[in-house]
Structures are given as structure tokens and as C-alpha cells.
LUMTIKE-850551 format. One line per 8 residues: their letters; for each residue x, y, z of N, C-alpha, C, O. Coordinates in nm, 3 decimals. Layout:
A) X:Y:Z:X:Y:Z:X:Y:Z:X:Y:Z ~ ...
This chain:
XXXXXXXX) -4.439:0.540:1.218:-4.418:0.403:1.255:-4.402:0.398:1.406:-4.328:0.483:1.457 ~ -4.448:0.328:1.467:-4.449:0.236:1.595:-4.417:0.135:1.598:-4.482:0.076:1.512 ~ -4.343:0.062:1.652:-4.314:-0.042:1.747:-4.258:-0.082:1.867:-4.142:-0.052:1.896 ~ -4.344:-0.160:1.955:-4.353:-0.209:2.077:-4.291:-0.346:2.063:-4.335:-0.427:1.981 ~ -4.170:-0.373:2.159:-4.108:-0.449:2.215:-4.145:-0.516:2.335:-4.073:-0.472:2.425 ~ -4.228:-0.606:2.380:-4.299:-0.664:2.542:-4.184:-0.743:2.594:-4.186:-0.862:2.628 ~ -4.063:-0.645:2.597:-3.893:-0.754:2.624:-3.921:-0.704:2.768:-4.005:-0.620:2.801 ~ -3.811:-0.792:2.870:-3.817:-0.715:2.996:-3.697:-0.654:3.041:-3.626:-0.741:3.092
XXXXXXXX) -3.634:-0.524:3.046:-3.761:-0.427:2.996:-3.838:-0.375:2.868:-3.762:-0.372:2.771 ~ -3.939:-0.342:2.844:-4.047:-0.316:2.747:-3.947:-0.216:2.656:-3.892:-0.122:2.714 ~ -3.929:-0.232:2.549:-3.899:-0.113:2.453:-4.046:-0.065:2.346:-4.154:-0.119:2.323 ~ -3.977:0.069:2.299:-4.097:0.114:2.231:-3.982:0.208:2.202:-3.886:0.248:2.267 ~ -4.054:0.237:2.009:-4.018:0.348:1.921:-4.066:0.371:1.836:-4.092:0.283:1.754 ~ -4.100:0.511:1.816:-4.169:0.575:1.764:-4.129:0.667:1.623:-4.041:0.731:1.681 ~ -4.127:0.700:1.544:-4.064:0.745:1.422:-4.091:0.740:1.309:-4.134:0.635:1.261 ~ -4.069:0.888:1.209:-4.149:0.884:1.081:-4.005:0.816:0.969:-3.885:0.825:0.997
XXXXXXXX) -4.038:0.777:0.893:-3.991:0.686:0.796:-3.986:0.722:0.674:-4.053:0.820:0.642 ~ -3.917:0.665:0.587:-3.896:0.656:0.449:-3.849:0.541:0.389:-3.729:0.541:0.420 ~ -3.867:0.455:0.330:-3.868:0.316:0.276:-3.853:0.281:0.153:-3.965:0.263:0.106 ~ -3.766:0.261:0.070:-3.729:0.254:-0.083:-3.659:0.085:-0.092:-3.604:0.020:-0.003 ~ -3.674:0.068:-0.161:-3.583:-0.073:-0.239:-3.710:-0.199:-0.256:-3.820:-0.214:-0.309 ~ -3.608:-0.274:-0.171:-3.694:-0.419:-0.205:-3.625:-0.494:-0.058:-3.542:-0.420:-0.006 ~ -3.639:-0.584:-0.010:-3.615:-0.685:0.097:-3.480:-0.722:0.080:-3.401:-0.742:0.172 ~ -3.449:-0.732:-0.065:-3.286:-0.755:-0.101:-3.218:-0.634:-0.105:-3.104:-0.639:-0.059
XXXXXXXX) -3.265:-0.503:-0.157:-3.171:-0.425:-0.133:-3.246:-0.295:-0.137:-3.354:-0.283:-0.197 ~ -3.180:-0.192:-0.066:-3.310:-0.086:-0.031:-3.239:0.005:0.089:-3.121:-0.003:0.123 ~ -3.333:0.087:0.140:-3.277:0.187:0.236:-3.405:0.189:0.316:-3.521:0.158:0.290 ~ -3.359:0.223:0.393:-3.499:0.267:0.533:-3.422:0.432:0.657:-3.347:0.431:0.754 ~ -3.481:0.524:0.595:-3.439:0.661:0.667:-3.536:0.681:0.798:-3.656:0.666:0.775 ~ -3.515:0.697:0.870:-3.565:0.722:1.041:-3.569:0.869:1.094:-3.465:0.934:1.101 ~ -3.701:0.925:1.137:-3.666:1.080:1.175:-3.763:1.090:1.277:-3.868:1.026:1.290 ~ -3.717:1.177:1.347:-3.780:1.195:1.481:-3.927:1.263:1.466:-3.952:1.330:1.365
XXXXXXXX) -4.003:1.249:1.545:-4.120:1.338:1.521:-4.114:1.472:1.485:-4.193:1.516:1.402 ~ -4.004:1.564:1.554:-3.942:1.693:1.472:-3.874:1.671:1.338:-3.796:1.766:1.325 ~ -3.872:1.651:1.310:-3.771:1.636:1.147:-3.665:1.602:1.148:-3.601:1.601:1.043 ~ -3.588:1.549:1.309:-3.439:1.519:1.252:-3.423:1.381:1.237:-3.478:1.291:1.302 ~ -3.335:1.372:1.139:-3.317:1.232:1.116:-3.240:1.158:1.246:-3.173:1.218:1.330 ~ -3.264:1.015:1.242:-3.214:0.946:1.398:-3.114:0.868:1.329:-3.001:0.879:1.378 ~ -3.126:0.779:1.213:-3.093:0.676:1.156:-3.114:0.664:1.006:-3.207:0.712:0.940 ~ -2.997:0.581:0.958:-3.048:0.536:0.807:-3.007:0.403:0.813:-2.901:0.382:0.874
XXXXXXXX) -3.075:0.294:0.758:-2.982:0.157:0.701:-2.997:0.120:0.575:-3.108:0.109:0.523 ~ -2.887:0.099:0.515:-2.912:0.059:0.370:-2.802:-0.064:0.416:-2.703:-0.082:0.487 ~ -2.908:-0.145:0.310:-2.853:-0.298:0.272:-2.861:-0.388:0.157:-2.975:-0.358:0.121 ~ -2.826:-0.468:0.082:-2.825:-0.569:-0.003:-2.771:-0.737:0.047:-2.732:-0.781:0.156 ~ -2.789:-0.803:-0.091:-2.760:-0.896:-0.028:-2.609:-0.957:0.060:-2.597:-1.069:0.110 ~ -2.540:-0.883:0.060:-2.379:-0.893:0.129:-2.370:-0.872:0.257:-2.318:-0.935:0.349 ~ -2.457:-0.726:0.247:-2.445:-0.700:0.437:-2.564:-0.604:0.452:-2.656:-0.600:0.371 ~ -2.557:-0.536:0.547:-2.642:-0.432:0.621:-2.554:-0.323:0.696:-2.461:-0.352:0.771
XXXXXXXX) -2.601:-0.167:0.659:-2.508:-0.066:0.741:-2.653:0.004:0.800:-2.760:0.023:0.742 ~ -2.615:0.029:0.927:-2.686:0.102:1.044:-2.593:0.211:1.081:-2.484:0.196:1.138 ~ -2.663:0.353:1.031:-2.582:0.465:1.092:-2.662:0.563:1.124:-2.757:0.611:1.062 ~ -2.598:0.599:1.262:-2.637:0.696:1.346:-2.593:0.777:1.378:-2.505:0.742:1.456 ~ -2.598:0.927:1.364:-2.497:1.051:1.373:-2.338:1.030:1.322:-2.348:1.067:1.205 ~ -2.237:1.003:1.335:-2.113:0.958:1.311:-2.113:0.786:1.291:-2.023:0.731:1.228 ~ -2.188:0.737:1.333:-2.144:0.594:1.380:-2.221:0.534:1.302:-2.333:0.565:1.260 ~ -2.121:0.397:1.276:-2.202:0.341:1.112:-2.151:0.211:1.174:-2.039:0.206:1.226
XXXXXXXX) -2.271:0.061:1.162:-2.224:-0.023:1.216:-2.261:-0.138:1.121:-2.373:-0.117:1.074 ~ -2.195:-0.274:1.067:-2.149:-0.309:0.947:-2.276:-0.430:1.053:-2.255:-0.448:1.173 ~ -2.377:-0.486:0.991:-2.401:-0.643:0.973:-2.409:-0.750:0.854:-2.432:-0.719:0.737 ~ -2.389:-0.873:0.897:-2.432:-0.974:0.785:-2.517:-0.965:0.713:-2.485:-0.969:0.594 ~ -2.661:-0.948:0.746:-2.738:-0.887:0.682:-2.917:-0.783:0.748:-2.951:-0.766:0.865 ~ -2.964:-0.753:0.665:-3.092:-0.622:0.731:-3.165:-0.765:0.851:-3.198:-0.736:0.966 ~ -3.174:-0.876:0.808:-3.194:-0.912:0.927:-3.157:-0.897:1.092:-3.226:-0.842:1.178 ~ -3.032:-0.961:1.110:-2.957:-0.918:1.200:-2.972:-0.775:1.255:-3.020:-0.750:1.366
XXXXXXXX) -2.921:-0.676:1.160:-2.962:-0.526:1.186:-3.080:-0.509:1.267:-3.075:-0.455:1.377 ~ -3.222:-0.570:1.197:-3.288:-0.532:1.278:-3.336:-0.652:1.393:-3.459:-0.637:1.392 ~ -3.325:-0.696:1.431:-3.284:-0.747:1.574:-3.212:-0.706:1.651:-3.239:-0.683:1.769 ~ -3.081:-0.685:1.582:-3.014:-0.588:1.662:-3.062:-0.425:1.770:-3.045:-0.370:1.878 ~ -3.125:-0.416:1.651:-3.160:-0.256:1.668:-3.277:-0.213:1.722:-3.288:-0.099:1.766 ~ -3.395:-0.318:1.725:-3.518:-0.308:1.803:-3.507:-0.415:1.902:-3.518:-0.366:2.014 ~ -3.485:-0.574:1.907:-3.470:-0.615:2.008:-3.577:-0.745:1.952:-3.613:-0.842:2.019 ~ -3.603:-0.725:1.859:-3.676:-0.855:1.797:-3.692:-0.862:1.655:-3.716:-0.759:1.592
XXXXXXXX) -3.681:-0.991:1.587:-3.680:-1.015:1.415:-3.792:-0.959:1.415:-3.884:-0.965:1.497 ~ -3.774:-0.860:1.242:-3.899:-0.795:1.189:-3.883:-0.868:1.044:-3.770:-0.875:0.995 ~ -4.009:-0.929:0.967:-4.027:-0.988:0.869:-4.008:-0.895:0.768:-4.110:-0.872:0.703 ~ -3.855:-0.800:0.718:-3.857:-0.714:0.597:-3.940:-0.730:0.477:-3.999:-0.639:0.418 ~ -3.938:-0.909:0.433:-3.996:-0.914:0.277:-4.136:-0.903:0.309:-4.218:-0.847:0.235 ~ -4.168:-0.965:0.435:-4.315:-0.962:0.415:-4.373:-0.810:0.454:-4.490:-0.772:0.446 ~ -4.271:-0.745:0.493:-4.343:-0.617:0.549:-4.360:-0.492:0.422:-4.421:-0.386:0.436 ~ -4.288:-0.539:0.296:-4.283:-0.484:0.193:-4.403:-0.523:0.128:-4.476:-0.432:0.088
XXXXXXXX) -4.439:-0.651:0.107:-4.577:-0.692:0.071:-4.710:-0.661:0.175:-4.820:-0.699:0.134 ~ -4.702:-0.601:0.294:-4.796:-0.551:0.363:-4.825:-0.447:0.321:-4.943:-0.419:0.304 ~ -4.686:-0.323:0.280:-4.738:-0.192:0.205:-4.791:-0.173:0.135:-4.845:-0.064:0.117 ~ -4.804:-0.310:0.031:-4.865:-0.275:-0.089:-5.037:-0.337:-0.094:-5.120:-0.322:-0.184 ~ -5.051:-0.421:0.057:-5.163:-0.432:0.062:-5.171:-0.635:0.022:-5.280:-0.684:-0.010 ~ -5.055:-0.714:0.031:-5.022:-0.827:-0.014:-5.017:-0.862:0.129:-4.951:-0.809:0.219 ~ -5.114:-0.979:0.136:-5.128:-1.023:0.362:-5.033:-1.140:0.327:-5.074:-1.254:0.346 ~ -4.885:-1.118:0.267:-4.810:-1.236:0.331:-4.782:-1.289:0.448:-4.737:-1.230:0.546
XXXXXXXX) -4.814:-1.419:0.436:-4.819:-1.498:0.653:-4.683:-1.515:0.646:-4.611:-1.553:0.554 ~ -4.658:-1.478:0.773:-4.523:-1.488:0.855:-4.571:-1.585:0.992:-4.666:-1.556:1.064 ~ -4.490:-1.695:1.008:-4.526:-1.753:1.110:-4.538:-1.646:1.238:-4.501:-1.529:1.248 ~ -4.607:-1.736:1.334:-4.642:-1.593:1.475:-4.622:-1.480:1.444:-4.526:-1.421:1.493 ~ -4.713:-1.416:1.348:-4.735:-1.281:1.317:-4.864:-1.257:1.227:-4.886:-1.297:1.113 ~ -4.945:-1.177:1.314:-5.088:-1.119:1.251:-5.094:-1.039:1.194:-5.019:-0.947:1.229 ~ -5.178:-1.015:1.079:-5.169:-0.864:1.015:-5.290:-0.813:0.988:-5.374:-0.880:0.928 ~ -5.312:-0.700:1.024:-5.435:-0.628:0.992:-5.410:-0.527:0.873:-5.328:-0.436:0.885
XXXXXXXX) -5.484:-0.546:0.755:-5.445:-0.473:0.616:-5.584:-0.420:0.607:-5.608:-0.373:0.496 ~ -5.666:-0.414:0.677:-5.808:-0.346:0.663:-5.803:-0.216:0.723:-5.909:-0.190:0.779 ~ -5.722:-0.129:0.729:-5.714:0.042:0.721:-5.603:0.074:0.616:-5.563:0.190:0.607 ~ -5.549:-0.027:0.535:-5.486:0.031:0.436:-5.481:0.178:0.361:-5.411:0.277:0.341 ~ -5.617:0.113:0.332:-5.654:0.224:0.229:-5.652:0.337:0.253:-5.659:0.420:0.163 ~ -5.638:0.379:0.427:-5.654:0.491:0.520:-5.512:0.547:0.554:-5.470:0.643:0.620 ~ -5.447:0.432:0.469:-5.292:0.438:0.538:-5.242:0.372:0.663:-5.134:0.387:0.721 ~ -5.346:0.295:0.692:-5.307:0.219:0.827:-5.235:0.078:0.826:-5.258:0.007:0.728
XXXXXXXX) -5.179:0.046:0.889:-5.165:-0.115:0.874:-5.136:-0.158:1.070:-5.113:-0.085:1.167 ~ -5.149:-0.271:1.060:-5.080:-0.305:1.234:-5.036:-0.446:1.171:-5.097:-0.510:1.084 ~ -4.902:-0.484:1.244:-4.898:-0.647:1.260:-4.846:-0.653:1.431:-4.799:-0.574:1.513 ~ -4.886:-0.801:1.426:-4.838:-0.827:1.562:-4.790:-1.003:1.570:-4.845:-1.098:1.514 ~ -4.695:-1.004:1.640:-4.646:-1.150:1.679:-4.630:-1.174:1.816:-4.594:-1.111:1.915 ~ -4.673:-1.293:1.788:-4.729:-1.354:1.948:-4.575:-1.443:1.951:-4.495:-1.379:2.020 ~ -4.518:-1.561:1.899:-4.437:-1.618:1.913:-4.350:-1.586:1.770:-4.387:-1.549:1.659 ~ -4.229:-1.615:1.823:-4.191:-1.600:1.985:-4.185:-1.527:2.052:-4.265:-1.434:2.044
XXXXXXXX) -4.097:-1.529:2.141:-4.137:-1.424:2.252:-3.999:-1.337:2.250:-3.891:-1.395:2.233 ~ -4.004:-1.227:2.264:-4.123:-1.119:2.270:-4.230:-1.110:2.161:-4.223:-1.147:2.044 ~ -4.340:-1.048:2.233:-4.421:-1.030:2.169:-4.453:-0.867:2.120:-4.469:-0.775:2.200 ~ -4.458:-0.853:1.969:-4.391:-0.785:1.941:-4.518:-0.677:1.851:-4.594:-0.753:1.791 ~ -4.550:-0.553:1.831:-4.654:-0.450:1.820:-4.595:-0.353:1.711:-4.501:-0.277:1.732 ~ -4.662:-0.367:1.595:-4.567:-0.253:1.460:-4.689:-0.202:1.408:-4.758:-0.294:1.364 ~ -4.748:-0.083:1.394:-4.832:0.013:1.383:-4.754:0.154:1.278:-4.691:0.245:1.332 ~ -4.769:0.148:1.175:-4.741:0.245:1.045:-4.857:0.301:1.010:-4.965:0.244:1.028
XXXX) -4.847:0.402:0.964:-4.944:0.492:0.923:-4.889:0.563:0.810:-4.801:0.645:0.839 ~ -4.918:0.552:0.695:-4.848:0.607:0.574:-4.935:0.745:0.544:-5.056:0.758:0.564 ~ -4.841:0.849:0.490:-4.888:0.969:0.416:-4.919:0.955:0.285:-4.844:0.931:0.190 ~ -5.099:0.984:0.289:-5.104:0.929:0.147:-5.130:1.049:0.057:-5.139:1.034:-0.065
């Protein structure tokens, strides 16, 4: 997984993944291009936990989290229906589902701003 942040300044991160649940409740594991893990968040509908080495940080919910944590809203439900190859529209956000099958996907959002670059590549 990739994503590009066009904030000023520009963020960008890079990282292999693991993805289980559903939009309501689920886990998302984070590991560095070497194998170590960076992050995990698991959430439901009550709250969201983000933890990183020792440090575990409580939100309202995986929304928030991830805003928090990249620097711009990422569409969780619809990004669950992108994996499976389902082009749910998210306002200001494009999706390219035509390398699926390759394991590819890209979305991108223009508004608001930032404008925002998510590039996954699944092991198939």
C-alpha cells in the first residue's frame, strides 16, 4: 500500500498490510517493507484503537483514526468494496479497478483538498 498526502508539507507512506473485518468492525496490521510491524488498528462501532510499539491511542471512531494518522479522510466502507472489485463512488474520489485482477487498484481524490493518492497492490 501507498499513499500520498499533497498537504503542505507533502506526506507519503508506504507499507505492506493486512486487512480483515468489515468497515464496522475489523483490524488493519501495518509492516514495514522489512517485516516489522509499524502499527495495528482495530475498531468497531464504539471507537477505534491505533497502536504503535507501546503506545495505543483511543478514537471515536476508524474514521477519525484515519485522518488522524495520514492527514486526510480515507473512505473505509468503500475501500472494502474496492477489494472486492465493487467501484463504490465516494464523492471527490476516483477509482481505477481495471488492474484488479493483477492485484492492482489506485483511487484518488481531488476534493477536498488535499489531494489525496492510495495505490495497493494485493498478493494474490
Amino acid at each position: 500500500m501507498s499513499l500520498q498526502v499533497r498537504s503542505d508539507p507533502p506526506q507519503s507512506f508506504s507499507a505492506s498490510f493486512e486487512l480483515s473485518g468489515s468497515a464496522d468492525q475489523g483490524q488493519l496490521l501495518l509492516n514495514s517493507p522489512l517485516g516489522t510491524a509499524v502499527a495495528s488498528a482495530r475498531w468497531n462501532a464504539a471507537e477505534a484503537v491505533l497502536k504503535s510499539g507501546q503506545d495505543a491511542r483511543l478514537f471515536r471512531s476508524m474514521d477519525e483514526l484515519l485522518a488522524q494518522a495520514t492527514g486526510a479522510a480515507l473512505p473505509l466502507p468503500a475501500l472494502f468494496d474496492w477489494l472486492i472489485g465493487i467501484n463504490t463512488p465516494v464523492p471527490g474520489w476516483l477509482t481505477d479497478l481495471s488492474g484488479l485482477a493483477e492485484g492492482r487498484l489506485v483511487a484518488r481524490r481531488q476534493t477536498p483538498v488535499p489531494a489525496v493518492e492510495l495505490r495497493i497492490a494485493l498478493d494474490r
